[in-house]
C-alpha positions in Angstrom: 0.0 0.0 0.0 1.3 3.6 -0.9 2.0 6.0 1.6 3.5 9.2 2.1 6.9 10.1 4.2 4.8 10.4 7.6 3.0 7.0 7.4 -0.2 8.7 6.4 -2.1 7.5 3.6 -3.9 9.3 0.7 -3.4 12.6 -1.2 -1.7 15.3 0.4 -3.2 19.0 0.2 -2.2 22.0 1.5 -2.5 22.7 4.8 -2.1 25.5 7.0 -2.5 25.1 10.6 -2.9 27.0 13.7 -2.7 25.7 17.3 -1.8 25.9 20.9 -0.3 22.9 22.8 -1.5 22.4 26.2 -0.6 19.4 28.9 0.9 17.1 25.9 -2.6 17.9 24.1 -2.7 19.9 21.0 -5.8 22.6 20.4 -5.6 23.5 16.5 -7.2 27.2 16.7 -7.5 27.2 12.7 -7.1 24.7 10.2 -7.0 26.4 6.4 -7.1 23.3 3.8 -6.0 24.1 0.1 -10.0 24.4 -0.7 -10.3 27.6 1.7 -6.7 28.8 1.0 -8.5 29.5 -2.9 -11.1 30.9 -1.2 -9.6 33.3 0.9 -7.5 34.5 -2.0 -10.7 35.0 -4.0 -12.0 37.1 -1.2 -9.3 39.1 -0.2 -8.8 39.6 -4.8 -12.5 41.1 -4.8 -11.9 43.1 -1.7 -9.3 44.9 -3.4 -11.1 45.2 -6.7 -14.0 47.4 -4.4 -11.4 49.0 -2.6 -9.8 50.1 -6.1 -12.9 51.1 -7.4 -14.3 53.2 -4.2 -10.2 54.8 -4.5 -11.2 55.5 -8.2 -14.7 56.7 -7.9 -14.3 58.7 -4.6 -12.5 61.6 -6.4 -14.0 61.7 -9.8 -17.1 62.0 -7.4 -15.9 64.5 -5.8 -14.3 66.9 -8.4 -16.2 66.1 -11.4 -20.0 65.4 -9.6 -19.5 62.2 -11.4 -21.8 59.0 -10.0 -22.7 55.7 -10.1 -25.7 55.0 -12.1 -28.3 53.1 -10.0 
């Protein structure tokens, strides 16, 4: 049977991990898999696009009267 280096089994993903280790116990605070590392970056990626927009239309709005069409 294949495994990987550690002894585990199966496909590996990316894995980001937070935790705290208390009386030889370990607490994982976070866990951030490959799935919600794409997802994340897809969120922080639209942020910025609104950010850069509001940065964009905030002084054409305020010099030119220009606005948004709703």
């Amino acid at each position: 049977m294949p495994g990987n280096a550690d002894g585990s089994v199966g496909r590996k993903t990316c894995q980001l991990a937070v935790g705290i280790e208390l009386n030889n116990q370990v607490y994982t605070l976070f866990m951030l898999t490959s799935n919600s590392l794409i997802l994340l970056y897809l969120l922080m990626a639209i942020l910025e696009t609104l950010s850069l927009i509001a940065l964009i239309h905030l002084p054409l709005s305020i010099f030119t009267g220009w606005r948004f069409q709703t």
